[in-house]
C-alpha positions in Angstrom: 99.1 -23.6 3.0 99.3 -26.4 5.5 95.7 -27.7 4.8 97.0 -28.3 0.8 99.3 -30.7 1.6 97.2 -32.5 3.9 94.6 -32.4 0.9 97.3 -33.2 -1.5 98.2 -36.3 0.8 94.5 -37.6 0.9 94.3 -37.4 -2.9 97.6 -39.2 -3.7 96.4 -41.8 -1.0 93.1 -42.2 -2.7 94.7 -42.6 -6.0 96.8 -45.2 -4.5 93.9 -46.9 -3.2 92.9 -46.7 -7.0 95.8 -47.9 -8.7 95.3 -51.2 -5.9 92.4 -51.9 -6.8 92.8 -52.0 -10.5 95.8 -54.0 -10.4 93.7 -56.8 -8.5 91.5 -56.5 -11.1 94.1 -57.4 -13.9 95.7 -60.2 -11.7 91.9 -62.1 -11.1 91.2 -61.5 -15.2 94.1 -63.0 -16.1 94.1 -65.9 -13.7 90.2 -66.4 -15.3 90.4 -66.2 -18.5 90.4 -69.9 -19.4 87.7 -70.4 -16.7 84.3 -71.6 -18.1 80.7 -69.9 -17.5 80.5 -70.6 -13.6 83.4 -68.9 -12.9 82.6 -65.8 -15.9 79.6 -65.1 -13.7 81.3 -65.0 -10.5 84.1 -63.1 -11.7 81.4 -60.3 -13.6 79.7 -59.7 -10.1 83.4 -59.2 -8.6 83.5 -56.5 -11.4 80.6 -54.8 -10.5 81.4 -54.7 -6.7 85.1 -53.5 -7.4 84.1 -50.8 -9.9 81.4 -49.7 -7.2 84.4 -49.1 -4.9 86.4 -47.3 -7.4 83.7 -45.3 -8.4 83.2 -44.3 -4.9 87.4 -43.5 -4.6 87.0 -41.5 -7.7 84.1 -39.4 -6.2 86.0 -39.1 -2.6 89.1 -37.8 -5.0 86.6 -35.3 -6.7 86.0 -33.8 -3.6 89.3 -33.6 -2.7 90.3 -31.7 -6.1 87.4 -29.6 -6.0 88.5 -28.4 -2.3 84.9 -28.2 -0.5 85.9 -25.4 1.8 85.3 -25.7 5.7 86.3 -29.2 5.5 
């Protein structure tokens, strides 16, 4: 029972890690959106790199809910 909890705790960390990231991306999209095209293709490659990281959160969190066993 003990090692649900500890799973439980790395999932809600993970999710926190999520909710983080998105929220940067909302503050940096909304300090950008009057920018012009310089700044649009800086800010797109931040996209891409954050969702890269979020995807990879999402996958640890996968693992996590899907309970590998022996971890």
């Amino acid at each position: 029972m003990e090692s649900g909890y500890k799973h439980k705790f790395r999932l809600s960390t993970r999710a926190w890690d999520i909710g983080v990231k998105a929220k940067s991306i909302q503050e940096l999209a909304e300090q950008n959106l009057d920018k012009d095209g310089v700044h649009a293709k800086l800010y797109a490659a931040s996209i891409r790199d954050w969702m890269g990281e979020i995807i990879d959160m999402v996958d640890d969190c996968m693992d996590v809910a899907l309970d590998k066993e022996g971890k």
